[in-house]
DSSP file (Angstrom, degrees, kcal/mol; ACC not computed):
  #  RESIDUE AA STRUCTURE BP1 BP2  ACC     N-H-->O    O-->H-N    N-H-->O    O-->H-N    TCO  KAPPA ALPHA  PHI   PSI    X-CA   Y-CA   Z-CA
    1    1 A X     >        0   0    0      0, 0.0     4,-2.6     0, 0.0     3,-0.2   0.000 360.0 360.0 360.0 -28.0   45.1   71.2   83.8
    2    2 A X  H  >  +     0   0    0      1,-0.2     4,-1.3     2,-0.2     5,-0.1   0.758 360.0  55.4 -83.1 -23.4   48.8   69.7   82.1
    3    3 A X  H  > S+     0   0    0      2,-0.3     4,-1.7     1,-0.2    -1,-0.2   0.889 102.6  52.1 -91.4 -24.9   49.0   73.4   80.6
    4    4 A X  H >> S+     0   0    0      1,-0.3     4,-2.4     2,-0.2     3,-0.8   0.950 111.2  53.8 -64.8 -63.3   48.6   75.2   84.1
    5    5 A X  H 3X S+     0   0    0     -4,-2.6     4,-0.7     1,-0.2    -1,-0.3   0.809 105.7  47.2 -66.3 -16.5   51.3   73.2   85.0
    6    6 A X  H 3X S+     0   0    0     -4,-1.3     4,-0.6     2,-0.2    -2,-0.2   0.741 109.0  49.3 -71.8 -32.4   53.3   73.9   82.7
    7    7 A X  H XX S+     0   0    0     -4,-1.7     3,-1.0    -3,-0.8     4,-0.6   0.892 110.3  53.5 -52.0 -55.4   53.1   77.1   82.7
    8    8 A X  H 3X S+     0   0    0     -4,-2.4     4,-1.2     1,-0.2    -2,-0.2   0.601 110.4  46.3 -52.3 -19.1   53.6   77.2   86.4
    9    9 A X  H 3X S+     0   0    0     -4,-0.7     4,-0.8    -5,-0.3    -1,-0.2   0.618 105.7  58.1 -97.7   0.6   56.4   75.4   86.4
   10   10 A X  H <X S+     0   0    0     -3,-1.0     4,-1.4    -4,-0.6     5,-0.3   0.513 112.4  45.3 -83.4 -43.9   57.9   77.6   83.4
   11   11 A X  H  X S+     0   0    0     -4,-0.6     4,-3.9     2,-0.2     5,-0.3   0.932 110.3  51.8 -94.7 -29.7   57.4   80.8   85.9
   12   12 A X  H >X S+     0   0    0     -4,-1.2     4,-1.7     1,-0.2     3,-0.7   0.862 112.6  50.3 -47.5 -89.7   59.0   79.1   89.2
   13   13 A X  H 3X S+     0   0    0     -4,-0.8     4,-0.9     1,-0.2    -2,-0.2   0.609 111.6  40.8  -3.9 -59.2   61.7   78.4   86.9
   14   14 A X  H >X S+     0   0    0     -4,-1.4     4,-0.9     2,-0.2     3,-0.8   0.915 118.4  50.2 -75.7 -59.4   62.1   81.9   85.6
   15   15 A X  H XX S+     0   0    0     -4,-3.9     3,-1.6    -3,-0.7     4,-0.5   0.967 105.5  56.8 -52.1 -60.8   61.6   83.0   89.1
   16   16 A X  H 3X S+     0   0    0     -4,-1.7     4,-1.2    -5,-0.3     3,-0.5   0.687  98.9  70.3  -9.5 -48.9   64.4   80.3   90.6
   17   17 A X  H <X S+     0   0    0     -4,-0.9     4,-2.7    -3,-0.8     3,-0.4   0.815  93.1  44.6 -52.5 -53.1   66.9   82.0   88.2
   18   18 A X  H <X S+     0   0    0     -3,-1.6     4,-1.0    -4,-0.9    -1,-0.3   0.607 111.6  60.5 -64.0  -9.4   67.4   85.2   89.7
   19   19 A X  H  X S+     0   0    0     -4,-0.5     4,-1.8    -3,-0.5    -2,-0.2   0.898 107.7  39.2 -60.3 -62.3   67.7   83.4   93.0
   20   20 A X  H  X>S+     0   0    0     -4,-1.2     4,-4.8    -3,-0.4     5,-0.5   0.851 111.6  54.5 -84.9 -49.9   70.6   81.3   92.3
   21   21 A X  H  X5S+     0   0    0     -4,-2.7     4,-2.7    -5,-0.2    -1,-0.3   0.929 106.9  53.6 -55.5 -29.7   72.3   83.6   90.5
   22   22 A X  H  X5S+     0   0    0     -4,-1.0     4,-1.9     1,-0.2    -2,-0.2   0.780 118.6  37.6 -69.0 -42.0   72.0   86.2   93.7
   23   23 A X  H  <5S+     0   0    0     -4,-1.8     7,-0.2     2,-0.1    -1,-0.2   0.880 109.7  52.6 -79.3 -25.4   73.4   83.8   95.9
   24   24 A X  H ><5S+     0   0    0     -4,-4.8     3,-1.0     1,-0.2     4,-0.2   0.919 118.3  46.8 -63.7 -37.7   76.3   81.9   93.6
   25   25 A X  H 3<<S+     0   0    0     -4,-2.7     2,-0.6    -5,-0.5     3,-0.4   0.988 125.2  32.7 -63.1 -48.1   77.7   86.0   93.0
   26   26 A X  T 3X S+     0   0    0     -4,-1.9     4,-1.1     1,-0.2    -1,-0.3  -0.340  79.9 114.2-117.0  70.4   77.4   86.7   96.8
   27   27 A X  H <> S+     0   0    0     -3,-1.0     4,-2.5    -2,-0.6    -1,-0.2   0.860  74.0  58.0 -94.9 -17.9   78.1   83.7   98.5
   28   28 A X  H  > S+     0   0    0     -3,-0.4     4,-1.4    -4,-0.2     5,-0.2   0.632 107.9  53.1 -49.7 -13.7   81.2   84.9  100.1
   29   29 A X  H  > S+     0   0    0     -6,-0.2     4,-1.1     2,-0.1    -2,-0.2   0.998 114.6  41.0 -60.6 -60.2   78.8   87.5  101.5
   30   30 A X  H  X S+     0   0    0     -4,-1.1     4,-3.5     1,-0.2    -2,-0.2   0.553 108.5  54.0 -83.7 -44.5   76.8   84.9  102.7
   31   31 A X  H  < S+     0   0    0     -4,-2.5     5,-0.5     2,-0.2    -1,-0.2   0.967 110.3  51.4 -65.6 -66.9   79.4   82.3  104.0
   32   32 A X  H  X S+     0   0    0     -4,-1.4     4,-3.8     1,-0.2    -2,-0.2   0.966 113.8  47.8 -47.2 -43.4   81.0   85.4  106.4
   33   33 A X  H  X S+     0   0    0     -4,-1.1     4,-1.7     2,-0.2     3,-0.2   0.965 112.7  41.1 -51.1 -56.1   77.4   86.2  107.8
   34   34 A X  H >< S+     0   0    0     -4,-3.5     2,-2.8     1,-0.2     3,-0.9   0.314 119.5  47.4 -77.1-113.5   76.0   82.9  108.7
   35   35 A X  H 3>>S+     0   0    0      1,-0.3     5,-0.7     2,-0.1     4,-0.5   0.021 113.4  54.0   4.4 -47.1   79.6   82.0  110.1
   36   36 A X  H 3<5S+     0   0    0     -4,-3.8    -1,-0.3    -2,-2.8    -2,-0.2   0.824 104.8  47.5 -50.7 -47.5   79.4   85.2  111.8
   37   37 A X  T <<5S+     0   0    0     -4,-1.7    -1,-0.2    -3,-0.9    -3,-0.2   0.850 109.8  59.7 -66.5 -49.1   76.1   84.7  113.4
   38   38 A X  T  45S-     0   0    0      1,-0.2    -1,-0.2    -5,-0.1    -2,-0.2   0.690  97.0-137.6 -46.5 -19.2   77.4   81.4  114.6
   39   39 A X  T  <5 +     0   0    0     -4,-0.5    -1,-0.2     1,-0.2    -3,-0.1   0.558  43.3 153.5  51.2  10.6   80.2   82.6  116.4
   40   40 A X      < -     0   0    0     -5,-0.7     2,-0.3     1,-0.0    -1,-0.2  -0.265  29.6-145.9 -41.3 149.5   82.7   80.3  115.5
   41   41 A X        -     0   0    0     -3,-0.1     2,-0.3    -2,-0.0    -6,-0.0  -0.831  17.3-115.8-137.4 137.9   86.2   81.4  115.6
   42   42 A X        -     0   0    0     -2,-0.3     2,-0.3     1,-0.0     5,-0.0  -0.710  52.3-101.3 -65.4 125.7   89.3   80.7  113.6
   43   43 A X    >>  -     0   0    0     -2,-0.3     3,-9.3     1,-0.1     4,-1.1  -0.501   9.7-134.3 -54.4 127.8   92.0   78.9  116.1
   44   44 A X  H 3> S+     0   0    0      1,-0.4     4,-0.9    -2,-0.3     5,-0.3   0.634 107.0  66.0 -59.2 -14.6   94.5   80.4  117.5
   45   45 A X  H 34 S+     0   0    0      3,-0.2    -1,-0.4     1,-0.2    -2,-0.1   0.686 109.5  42.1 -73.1 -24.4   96.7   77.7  116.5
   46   46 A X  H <4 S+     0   0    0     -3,-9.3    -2,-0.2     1,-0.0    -1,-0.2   0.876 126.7  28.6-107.0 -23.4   96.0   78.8  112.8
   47   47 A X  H  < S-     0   0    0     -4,-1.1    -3,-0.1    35,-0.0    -2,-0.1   0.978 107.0-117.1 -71.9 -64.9   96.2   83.1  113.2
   48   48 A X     <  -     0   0    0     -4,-0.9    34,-0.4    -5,-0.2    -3,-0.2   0.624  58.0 -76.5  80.3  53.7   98.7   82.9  116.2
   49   49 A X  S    S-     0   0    0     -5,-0.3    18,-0.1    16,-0.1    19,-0.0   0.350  73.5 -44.8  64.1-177.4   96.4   84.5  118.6
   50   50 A X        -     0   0    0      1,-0.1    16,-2.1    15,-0.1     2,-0.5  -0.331  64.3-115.3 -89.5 159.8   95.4   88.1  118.9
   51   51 A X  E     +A   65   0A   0     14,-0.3    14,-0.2     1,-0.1    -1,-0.1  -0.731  36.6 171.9 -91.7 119.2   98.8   91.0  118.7
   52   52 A X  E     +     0   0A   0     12,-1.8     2,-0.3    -2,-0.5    13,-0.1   0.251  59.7  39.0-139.4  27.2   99.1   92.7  121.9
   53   53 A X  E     -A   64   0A   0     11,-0.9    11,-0.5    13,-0.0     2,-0.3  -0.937  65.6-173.1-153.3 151.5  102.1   94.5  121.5
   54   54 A X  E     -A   63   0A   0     -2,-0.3     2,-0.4     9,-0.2     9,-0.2  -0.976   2.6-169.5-140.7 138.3  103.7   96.6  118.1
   55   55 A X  E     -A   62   0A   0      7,-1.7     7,-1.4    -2,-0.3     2,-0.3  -0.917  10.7-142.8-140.5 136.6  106.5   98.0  117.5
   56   56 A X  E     +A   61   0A   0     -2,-0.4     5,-0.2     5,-0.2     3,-0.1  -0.414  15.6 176.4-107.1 168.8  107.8  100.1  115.1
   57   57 A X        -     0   0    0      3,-1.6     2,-0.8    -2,-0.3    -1,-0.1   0.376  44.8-121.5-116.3   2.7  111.1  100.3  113.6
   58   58 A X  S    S+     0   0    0      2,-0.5    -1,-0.1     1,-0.1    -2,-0.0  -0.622 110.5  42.2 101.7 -83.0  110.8  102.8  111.1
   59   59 A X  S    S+     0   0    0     -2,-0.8    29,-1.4    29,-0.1    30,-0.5   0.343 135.4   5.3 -91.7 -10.7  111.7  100.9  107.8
   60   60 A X  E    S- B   0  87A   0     27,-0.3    -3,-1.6    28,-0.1    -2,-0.5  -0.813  71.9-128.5-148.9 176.0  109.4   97.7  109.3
   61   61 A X  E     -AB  56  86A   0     25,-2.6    25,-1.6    -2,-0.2     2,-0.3  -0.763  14.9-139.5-161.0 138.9  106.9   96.8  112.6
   62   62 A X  E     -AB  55  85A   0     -7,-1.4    -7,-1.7    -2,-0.2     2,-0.4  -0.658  13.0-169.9 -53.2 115.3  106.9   94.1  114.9
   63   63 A X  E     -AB  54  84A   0     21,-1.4    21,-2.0    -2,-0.3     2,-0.3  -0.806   8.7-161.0-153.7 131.0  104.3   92.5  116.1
   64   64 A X  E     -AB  53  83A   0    -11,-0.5   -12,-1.8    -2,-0.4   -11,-0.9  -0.726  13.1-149.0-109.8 131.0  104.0   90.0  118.9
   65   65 A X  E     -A   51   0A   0     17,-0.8   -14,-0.3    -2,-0.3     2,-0.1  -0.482  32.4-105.1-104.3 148.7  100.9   87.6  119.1
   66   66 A X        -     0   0    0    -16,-2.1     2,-0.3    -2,-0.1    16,-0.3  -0.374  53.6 -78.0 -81.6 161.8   99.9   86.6  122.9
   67   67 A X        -     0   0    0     34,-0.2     2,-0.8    -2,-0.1    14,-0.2  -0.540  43.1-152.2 -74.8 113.3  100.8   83.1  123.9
   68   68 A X        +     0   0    0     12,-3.0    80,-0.1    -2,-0.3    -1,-0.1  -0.692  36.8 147.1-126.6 113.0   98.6   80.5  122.6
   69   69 A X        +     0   0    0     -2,-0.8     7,-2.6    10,-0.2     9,-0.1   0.331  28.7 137.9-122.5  13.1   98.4   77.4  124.7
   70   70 A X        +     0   0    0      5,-0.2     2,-0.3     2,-0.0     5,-0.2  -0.111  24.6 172.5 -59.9 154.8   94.6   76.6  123.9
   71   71 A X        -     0   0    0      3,-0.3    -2,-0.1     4,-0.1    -1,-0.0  -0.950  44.9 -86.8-155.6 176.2   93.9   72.9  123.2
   72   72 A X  S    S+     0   0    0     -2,-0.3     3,-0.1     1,-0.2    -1,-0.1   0.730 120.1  18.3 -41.4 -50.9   90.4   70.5  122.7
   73   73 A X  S    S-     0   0    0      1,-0.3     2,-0.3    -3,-0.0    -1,-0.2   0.228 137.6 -36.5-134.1  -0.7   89.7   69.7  126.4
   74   74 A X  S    S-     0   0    0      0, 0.0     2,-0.4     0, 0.0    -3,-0.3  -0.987  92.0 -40.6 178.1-160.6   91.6   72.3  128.3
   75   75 A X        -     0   0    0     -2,-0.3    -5,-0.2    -5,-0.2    -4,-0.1  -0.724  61.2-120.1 -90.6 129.6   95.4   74.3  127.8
   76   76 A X        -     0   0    0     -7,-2.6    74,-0.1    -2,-0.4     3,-0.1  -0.307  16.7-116.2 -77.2 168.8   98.5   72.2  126.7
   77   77 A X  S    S+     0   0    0      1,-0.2    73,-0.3    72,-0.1     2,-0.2   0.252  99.3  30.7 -91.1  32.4  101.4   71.7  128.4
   78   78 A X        +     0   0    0     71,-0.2    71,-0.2    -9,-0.1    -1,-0.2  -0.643  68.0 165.1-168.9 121.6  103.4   73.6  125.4
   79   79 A X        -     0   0    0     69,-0.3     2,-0.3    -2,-0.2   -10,-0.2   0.715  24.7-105.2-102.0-122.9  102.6   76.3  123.1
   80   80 A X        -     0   0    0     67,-0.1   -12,-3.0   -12,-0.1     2,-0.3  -0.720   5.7-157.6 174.4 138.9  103.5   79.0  120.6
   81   81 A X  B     -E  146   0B   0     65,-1.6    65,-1.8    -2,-0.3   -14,-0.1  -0.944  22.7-135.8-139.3 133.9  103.8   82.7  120.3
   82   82 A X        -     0   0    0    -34,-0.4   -17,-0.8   -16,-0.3    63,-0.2  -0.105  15.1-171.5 -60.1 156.1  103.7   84.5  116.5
   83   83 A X  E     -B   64   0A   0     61,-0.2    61,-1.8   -19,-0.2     2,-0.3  -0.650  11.6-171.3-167.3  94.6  106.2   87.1  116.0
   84   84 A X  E     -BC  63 143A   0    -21,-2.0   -21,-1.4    59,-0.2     2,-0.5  -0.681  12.2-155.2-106.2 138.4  105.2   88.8  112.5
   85   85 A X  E     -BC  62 142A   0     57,-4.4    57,-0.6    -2,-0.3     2,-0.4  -0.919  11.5-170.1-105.9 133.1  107.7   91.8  110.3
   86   86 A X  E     -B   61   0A   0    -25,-1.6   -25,-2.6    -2,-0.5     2,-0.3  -0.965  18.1-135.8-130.1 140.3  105.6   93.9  108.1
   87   87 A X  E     -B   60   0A   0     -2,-0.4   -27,-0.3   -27,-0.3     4,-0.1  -0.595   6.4-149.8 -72.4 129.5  107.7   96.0  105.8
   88   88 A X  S    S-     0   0    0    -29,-1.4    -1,-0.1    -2,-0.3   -28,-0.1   0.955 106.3 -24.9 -36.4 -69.5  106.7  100.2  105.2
   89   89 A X  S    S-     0   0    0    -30,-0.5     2,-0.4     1,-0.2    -2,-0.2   0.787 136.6  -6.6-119.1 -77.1  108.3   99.3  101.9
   90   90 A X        -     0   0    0    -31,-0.2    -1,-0.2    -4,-0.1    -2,-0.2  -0.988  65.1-113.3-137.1 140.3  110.7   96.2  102.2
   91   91 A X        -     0   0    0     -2,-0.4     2,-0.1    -4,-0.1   -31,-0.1  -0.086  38.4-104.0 -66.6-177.9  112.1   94.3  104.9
   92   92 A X        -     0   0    0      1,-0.1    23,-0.3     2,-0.1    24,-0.2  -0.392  27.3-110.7 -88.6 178.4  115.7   94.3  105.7
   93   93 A X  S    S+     0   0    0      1,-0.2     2,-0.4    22,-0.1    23,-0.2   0.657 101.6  19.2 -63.9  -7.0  117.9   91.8  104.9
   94   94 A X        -     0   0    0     20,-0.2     2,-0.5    21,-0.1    -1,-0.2  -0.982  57.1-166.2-161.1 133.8  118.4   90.9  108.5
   95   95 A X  E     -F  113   0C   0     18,-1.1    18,-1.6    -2,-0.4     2,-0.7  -0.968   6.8-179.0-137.9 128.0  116.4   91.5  111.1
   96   96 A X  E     +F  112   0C   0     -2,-0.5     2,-0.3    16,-0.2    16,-0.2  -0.831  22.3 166.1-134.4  97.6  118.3   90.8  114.8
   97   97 A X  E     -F  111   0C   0     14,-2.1    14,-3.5    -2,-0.7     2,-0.3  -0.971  36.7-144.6-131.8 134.8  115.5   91.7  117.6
   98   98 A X  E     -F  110   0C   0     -2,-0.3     2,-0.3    12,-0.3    12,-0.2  -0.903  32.7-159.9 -99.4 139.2  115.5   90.8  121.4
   99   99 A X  E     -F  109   0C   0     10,-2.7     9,-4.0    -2,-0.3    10,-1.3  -0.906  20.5-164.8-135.1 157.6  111.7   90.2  121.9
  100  100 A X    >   +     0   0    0      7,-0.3     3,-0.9    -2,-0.3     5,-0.2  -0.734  15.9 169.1-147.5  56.4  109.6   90.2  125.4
  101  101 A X  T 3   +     0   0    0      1,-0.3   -34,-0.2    -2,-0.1     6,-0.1   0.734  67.0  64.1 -71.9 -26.2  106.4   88.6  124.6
  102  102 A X  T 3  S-     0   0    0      4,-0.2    -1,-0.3   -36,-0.1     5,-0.1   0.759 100.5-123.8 -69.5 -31.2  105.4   88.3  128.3
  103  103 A X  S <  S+     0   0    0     -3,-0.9    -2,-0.1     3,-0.1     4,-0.1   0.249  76.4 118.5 118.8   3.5  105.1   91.8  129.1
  104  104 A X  S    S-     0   0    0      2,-0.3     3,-0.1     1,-0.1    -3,-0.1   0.685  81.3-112.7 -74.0 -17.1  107.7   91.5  132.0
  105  105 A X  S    S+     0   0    0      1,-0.3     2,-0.4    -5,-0.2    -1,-0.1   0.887  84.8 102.5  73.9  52.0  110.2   93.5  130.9
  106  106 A X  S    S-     0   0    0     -6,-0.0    -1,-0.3    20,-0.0    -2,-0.3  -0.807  78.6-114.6-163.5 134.7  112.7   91.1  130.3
  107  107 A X        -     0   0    0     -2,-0.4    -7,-0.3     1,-0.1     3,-0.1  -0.313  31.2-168.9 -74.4 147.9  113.4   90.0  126.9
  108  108 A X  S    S+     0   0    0     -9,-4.0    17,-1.9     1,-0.3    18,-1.3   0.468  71.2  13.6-122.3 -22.5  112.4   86.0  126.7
  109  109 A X  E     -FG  99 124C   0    -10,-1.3   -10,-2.7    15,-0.3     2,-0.5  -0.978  64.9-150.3-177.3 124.0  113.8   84.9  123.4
  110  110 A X  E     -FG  98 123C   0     13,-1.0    13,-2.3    -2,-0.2     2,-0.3  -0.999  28.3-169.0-124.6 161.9  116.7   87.0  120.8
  111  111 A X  E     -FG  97 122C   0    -14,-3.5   -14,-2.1    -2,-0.5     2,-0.7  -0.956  15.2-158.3-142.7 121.0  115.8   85.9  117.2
  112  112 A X  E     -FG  96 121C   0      9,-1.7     9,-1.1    -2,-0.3     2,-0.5  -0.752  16.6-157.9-129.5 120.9  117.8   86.6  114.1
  113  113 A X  E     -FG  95 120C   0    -18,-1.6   -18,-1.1    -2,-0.7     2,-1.0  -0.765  24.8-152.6 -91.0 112.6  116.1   86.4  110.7
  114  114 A X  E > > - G   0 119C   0      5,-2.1     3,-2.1    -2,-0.5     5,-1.0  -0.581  12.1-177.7 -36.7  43.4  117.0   86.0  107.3
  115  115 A X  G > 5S+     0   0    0     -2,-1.0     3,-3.7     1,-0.4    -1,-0.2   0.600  82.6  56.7 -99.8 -68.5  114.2   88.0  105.4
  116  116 A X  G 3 5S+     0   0    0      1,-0.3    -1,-0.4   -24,-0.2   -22,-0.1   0.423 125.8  15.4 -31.0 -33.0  116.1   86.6  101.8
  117  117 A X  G < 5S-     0   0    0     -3,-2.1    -1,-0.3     2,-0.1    -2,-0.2   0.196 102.3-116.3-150.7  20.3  115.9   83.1  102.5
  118  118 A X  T < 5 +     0   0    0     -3,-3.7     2,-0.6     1,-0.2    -3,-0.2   0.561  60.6 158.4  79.6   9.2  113.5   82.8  105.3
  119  119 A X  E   < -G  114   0C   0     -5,-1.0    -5,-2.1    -4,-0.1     2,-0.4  -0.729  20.3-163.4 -69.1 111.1  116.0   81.6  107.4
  120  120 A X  E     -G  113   0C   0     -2,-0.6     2,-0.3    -7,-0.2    -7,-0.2  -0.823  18.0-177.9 -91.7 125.7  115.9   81.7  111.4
  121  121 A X  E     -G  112   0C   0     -9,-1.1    -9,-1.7    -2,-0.4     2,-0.4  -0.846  12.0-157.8-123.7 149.4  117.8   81.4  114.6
  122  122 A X  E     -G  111   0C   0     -2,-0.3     2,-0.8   -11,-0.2   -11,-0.3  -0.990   8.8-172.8-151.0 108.9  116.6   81.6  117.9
  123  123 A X  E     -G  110   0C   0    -13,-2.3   -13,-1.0    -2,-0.4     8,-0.1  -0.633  25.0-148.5-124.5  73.2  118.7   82.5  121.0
  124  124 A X  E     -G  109   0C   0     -2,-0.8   -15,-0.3     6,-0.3     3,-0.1  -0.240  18.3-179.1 -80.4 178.6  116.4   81.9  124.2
  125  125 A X        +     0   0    0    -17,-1.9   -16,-0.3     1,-0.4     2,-0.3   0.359  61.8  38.4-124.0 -10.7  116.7   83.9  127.4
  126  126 A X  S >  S-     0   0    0    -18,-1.3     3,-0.8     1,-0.1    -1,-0.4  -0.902  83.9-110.2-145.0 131.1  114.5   82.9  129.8
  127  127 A X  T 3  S+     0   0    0      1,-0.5     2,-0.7    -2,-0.3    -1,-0.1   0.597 105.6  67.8  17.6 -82.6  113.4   79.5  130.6
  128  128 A X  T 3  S+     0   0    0     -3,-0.1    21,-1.0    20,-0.0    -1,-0.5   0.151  83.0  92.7 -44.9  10.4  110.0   79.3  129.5
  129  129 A X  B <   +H  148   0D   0     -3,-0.8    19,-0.2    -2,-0.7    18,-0.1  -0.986  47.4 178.9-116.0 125.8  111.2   79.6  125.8
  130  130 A X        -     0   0    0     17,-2.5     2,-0.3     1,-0.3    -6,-0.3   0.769  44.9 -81.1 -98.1 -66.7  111.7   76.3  124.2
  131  131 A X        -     0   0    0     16,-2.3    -1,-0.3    -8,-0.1     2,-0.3  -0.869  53.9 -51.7-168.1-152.8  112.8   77.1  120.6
  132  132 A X        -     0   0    0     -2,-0.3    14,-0.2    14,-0.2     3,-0.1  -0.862  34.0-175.3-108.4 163.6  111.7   77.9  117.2
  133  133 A X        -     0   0    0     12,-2.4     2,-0.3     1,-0.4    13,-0.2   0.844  62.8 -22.5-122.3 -66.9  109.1   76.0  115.7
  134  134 A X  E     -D  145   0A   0     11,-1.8    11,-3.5     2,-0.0     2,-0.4  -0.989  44.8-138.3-175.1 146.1  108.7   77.5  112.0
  135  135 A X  E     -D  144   0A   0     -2,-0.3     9,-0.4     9,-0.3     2,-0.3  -0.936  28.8-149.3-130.8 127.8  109.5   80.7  110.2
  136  136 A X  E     -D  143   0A   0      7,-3.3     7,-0.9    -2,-0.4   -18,-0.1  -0.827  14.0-141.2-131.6 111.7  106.3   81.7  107.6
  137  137 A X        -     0   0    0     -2,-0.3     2,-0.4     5,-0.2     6,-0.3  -0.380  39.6-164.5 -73.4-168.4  106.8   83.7  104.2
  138  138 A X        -     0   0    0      4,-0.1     3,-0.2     3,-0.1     5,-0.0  -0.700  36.0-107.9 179.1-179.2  103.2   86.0  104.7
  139  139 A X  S    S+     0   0    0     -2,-0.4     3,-0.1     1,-0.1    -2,-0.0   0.775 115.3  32.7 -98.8 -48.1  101.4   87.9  102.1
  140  140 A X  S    S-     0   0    0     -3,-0.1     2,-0.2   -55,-0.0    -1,-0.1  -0.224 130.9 -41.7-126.6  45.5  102.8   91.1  104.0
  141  141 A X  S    S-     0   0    0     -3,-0.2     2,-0.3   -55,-0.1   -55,-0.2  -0.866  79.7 -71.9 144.3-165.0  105.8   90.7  105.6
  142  142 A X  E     -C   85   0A   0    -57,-0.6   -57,-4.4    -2,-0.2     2,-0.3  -0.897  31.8-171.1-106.0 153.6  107.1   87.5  107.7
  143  143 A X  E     -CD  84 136A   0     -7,-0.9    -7,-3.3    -6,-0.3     2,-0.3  -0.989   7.4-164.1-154.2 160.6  106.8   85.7  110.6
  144  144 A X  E     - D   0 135A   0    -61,-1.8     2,-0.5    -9,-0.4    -9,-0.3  -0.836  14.9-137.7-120.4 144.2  108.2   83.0  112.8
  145  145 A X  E     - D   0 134A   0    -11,-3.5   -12,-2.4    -2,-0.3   -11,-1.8  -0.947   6.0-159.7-126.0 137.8  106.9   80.8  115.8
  146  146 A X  B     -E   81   0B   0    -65,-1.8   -65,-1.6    -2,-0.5   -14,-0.2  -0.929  25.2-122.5-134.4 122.7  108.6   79.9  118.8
  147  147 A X        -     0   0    0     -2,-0.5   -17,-2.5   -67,-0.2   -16,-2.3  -0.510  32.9-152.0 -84.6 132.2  107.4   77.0  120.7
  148  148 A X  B     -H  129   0D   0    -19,-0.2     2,-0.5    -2,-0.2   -69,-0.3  -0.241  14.4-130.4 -98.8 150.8  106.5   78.0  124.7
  149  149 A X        -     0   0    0    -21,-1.0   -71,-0.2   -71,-0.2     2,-0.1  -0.999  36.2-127.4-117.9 112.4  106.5   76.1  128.0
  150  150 A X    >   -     0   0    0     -2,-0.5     3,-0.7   -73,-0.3   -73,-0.0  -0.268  16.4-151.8 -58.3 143.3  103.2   76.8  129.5
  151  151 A X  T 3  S+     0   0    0      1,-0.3    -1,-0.1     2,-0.1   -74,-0.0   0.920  86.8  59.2-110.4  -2.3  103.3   78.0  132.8
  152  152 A X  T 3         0   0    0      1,-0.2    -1,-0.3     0, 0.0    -2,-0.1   0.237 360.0 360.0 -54.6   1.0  100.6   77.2  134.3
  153  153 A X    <         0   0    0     -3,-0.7    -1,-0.2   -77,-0.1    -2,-0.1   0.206 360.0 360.0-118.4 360.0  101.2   73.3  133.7
């Protein structure tokens, strides 16, 4: 009977192996699926919400993230909207854009950026724009955030 078991536990073993190994290689697989299936969501507070406008510039493109006022138990009374540069090739050295994140057709905020030293300035234009909040080095290009007055609150 001790040899049965040994054996059997000899062939689990052996079986076990390929197991472990199948998941440890694809556990990023694994990690996006079940996440996936959960539906759980990255915050918007950490992306800077979905882009719902681009524009291109030729040498660069704009692109302005919708206004992200989400909080824990309901919307706060102040927010952020993303405003990300991806370079064709390389950004400029300066980048001086009046930007209209509201869709209203009136420029809200005019922004000039230092791409060299990540520096930013922030000119607003319309009420609802409070200031800038933080300017982001990115993988692929830069971006800045400029903290929002909700208006519904």
């Amino acid at each position: 009977m001790s040899r049965f078991k040994t054996v059997g536990g000899y062939i689990l073993a052996a079986l076990a192996v390929p197991v472990v190994l199948a998941v440890f290689m694809g556990q990023n697989y694994w990690m996006n699926e079940l996440v996936a299936i959960t539906g759980v969501k990255v915050s918007p507070w950490e992306t800077g919400g979905d882009v719902i406008n681009t524009i291109d510039h030729g040498e660069y493109l704009t692109a302005i993230h919708e206004q992200v006022f989400q909080g824990l138990l309901g919307e706060k009374k102040e927010g952020l909207v993303q405003v990300d540069w991806q370079p064709a090739e390389n950004l400029p050295d300066r980048i001086d854009e009046y930007v209209d994140y509201d869709a209203d057709d009136k420029n809200d905020f005019y922004i000039e950026l230092d791409t060299t030293s990540n520096q930013a300035n922030v000119l607003p234009l319309q009420t609802g724009v409070i200031g800038l909040k933080k300017t982001y080095v990115l993988k692929d290009g830069q971006a800045v955030r400029i903290r929002v007055k909700n208006p519904r609150r």
